[in-house]
N, C-alpha and C positions, 0 to 999 in steps of 0.2 A: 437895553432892556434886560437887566438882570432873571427876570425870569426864564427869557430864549436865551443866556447863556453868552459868553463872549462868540462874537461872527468877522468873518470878513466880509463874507455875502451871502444874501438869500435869491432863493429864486424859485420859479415856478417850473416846471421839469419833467421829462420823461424820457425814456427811453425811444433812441432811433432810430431800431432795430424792429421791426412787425413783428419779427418769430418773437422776439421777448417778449414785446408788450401782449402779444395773445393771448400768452394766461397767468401772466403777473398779479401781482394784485393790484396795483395801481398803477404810479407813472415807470413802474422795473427797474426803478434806479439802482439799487442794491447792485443785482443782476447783471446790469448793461457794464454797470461801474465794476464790477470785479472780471467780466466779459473780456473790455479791456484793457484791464491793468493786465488779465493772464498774457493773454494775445502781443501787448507791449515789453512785460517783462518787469512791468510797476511792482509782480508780485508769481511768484514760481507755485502758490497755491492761496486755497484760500478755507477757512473754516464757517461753516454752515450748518443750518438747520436743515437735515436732511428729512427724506420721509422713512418709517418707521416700519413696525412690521401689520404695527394696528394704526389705522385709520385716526388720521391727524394726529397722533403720538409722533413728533418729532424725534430725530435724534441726530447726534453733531454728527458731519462728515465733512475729509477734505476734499474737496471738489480743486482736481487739478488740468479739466479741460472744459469747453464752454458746455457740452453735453451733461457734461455733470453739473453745472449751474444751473442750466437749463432745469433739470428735473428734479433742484432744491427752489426752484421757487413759490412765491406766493407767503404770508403769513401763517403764521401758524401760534394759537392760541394757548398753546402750553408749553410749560418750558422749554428749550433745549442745549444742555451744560455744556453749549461750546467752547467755554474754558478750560473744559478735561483734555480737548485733543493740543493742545499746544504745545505741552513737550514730543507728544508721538509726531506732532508736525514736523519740527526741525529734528528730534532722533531715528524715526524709523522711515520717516519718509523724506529725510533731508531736504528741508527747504530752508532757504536763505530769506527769504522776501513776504512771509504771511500775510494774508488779508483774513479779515477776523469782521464776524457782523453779531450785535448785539442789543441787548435792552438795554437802556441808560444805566442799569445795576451790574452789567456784565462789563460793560466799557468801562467801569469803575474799577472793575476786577482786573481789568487788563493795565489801565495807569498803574493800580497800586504794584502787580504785578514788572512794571516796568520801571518802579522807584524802589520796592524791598522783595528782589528775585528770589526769596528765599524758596529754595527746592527749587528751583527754575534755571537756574545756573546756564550760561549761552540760550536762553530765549529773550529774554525783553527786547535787544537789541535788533532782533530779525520781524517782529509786528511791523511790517510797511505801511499798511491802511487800513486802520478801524472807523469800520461803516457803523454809524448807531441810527437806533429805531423809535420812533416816539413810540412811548408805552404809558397808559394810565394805570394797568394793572395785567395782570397774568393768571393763569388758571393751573390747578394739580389737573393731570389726564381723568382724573376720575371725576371732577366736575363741569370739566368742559364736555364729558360724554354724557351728565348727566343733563345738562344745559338744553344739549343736540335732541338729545332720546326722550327727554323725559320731558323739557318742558317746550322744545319745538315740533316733539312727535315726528320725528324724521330718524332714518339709522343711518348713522353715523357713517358704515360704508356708501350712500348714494350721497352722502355734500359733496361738490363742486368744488364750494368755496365758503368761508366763514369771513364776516364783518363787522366791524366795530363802527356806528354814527350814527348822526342823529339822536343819541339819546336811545338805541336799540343794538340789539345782538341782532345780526340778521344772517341766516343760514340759505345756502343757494344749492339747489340742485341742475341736473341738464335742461328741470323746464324752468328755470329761474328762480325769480326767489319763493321759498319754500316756506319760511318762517320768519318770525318777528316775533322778540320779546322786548321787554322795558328792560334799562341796565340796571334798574333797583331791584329784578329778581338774580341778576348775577353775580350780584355784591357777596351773598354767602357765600359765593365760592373760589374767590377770590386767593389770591395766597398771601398768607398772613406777612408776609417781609414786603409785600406791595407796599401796604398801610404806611411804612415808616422810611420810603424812598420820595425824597425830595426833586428828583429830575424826572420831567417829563419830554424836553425832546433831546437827550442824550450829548450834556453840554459841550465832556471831555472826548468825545469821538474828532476823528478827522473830519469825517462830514455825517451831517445826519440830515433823515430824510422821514418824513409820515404823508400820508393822506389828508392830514387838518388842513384846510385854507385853501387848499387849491380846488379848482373843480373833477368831477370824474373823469379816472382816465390821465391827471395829473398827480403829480407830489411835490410839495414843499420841500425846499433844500435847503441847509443851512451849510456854507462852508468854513469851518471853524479855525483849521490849522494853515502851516506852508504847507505842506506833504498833500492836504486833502486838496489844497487850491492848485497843485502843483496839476494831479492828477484827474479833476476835476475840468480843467480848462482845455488841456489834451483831450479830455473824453468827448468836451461840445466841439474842438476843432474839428476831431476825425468823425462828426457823425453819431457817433455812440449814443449821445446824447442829445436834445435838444432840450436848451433852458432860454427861458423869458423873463423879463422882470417880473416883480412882485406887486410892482406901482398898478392898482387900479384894481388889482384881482382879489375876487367875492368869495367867499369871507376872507381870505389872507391875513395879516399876518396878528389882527384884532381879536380871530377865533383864537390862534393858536396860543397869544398870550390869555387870554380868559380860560383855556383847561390847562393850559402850565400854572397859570396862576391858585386855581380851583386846586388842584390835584396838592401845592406846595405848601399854601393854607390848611386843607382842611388834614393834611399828615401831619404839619407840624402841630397843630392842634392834638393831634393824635400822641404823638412824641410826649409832650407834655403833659398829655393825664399819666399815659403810661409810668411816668418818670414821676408824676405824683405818687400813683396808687403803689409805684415799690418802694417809695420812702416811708407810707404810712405805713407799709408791710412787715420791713426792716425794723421799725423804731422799738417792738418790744425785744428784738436779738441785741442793739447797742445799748438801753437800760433794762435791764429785766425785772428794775422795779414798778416800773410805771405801769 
């Protein structure tokens, strides 16, 4: 299925661990999986979406014991440039073995990154496992806070948690869910380089994982490389993890091609007006007679 991207295996998934999955966002794969690659030595740290000083403002951090995973979990709605820390990963923090988690635009950054190192000089070679994230799109901090405040009337410091399904933004406080909007009012706020990204469940990662297809509580897996299969299979042996087949389970792997599919379509769509309207733009700068 070229839309879900070359695989070895999918699966239905979650974490082994109770402390994780308790306030994960879904099945804590991310989480369990970088848990124990530290704990094995699959990887001496790992680069994450940390939490920030304001309220769901991420920010990258290296998380180099499971406490500090621990309190990078969960999604989080607005960016976070975890591709800045990666020279200070192997220079200042000397690590040989990185784990890296990303949007399917970020795991792009790190391939290209590991094919033309330029300014990168001794990193590419030390990325051990790059974890990717289905993403349809992504929010600037300023309109994910406008999203929370303004159109679910909830402050931003009491969310719990934020969600993406069904066709709603859905916002969670300690008494559950709190709010519900339609995703056609989120669209505005969207970040403009979403529009013209063609992957949705993050092809070129070692393994990628989202919440589409599986039920709550689980995550869909895709395991795409050696390195992530390597990793991946050690993590269901010792426990870390537990995965199931994908045969039989509601929506699986049906949904997840129709918003890969959705999301590829309607960019590339996008791709080529854009690539229209700056040819007719240009056309009187190449004759300036016309």
């Amino acid at each position: 299925m070229e839309y879900l991207g070359q695989y070895k295996a999918v699966y239905k998934a979650k974490a082994g661990c109770e402390d994780i999955l308790a306030k994960s966002q879904d099945g804590g794969i991310v989480t369990a999986m970088f848990a124990y690659a530290l704990e094995t030595g699959i990887i001496d740290g790992a680069i994450v979406a940390g939490p920030g000083e304001e309220a769901y403002k991420p920010e990258p951090m290296i998380a180099t014991t499971v406490d500090e995973l621990l309190a990078a979990r969960g999604t989080k709605y607005s960016i976070s440039p975890n591709m800045s820390l990666i020279k200070e990963a192997t220079r200042s923090y000397g690590l040989d073995k990185i784990g890296i988690v990303g949007t399917p635009c970020q795991i792009q950054a790190v391939r290209k990154a590991q094919l033309y190192p330029i300014g990168l000089r001794d990193v590419p070679d030390k990325i051990a496992l790059a974890l990717g994230i289905f993403c349809m799109e992504n929010f600037p901090y300023q309109g994910l806070y406008q999203m929370v405040e303004d159109h679910c009337a909830t402050k931003i410091d009491n969310v719990t948690k934020m969600d993406i399904g069904k066709g709603k933004f859905s916002v969670y406080t300690e008494r559950g869910v709190n709010a519900q909007i339609p995703l056609k009012v989120t669209h505005k706020y969207e970040q403009p380089g979403c529009h013209v990204c063609l992957d949705y469940v993050a092809n070129m990662a070692d393994i990628s994982t989202g919440s589409v297809g599986t039920p709550d509580g689980w995550s869909t897996v895709f395991v795409r490389s050696a390195a992530g299969e390597a990793a991946f299979n050690k993590a269901v042996e010792a426990g870390w993890i537990i995965a199931e087949s994908m045969d039989g389970v509601k929506p699986g792997l049906e949904l997840v091609t129709k918003l890969a599919t959705e999301k590829i379509t309607k960019n590339q769509k996008y791709i080529e007006h854009r690539a229209h309207a700056e040819h007719e733009a240009l056309k009187p700068l190449r004759n300036p007679y016309i």
